[in-house]
C-alpha positions as CSV (number, residue, x, y, z in Angstrom):
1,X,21.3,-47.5,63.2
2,X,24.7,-48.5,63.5
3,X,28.0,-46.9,61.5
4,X,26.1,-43.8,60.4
5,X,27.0,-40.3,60.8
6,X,24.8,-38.2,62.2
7,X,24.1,-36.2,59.3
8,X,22.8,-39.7,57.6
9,X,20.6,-40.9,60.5
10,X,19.0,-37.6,60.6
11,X,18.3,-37.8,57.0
12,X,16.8,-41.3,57.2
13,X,14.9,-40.6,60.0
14,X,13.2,-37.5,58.1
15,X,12.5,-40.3,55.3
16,X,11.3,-43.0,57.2
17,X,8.7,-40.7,58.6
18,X,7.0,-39.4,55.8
19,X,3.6,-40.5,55.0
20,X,4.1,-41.2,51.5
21,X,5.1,-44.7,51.6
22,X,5.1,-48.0,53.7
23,X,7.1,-50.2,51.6
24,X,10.7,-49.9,52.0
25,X,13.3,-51.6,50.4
26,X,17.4,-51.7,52.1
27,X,20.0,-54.3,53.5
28,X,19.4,-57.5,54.6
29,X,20.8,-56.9,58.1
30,X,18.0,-55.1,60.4
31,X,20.6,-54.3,62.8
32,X,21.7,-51.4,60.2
33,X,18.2,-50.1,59.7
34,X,14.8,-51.6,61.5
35,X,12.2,-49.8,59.5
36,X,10.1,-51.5,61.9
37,X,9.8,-48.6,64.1
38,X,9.2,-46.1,62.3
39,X,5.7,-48.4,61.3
40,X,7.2,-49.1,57.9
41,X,7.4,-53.0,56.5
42,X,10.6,-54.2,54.5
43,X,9.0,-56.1,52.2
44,X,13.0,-56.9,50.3
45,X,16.6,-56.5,50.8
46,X,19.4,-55.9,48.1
47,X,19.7,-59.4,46.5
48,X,16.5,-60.2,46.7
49,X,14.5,-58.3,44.8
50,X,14.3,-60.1,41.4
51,X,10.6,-61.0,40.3
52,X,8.6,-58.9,43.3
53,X,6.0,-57.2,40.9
54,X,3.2,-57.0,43.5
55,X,4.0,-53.2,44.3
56,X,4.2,-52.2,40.8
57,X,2.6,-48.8,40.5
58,X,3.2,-48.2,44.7
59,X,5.7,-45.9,46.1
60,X,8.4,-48.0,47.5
61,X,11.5,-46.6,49.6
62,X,15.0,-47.7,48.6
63,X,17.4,-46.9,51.4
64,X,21.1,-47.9,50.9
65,X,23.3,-48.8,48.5
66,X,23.7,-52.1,47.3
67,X,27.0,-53.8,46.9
């Protein structure tokens, strides 16, 4: 994970290795954060995310903020 404080990485690590979810939501770039390791799939990235209704009613990550 590039440009993230260590306080941040520690926290998204913690997340991105819970159980509860496989599904994960964040940026576009997987340079910033490759969910990919931790076993997860990034199914969209901010922008892109209009019209996806076939996780309706499935926990879902959202890491990030979009801009």
């Amino acid at each position: 994970m590039k440009n993230i404080s260590s306080k941040s990485s520690e926290k998204i690590n913690k997340i991105l290795s819970s159980e509860e979810y496989t599904n994960v939501i964040t940026f576009m770039n997987d340079e910033l954060i490759d969910v990919g390791q931790y076993g997860k799939k990034k199914i969209a990235h901010f922008g892109a995310t209009e019209g996806i209704d076939q996780y309706k009613n499935q926990n879902l990550c959202i890491i990030g903020t979009p801009h």
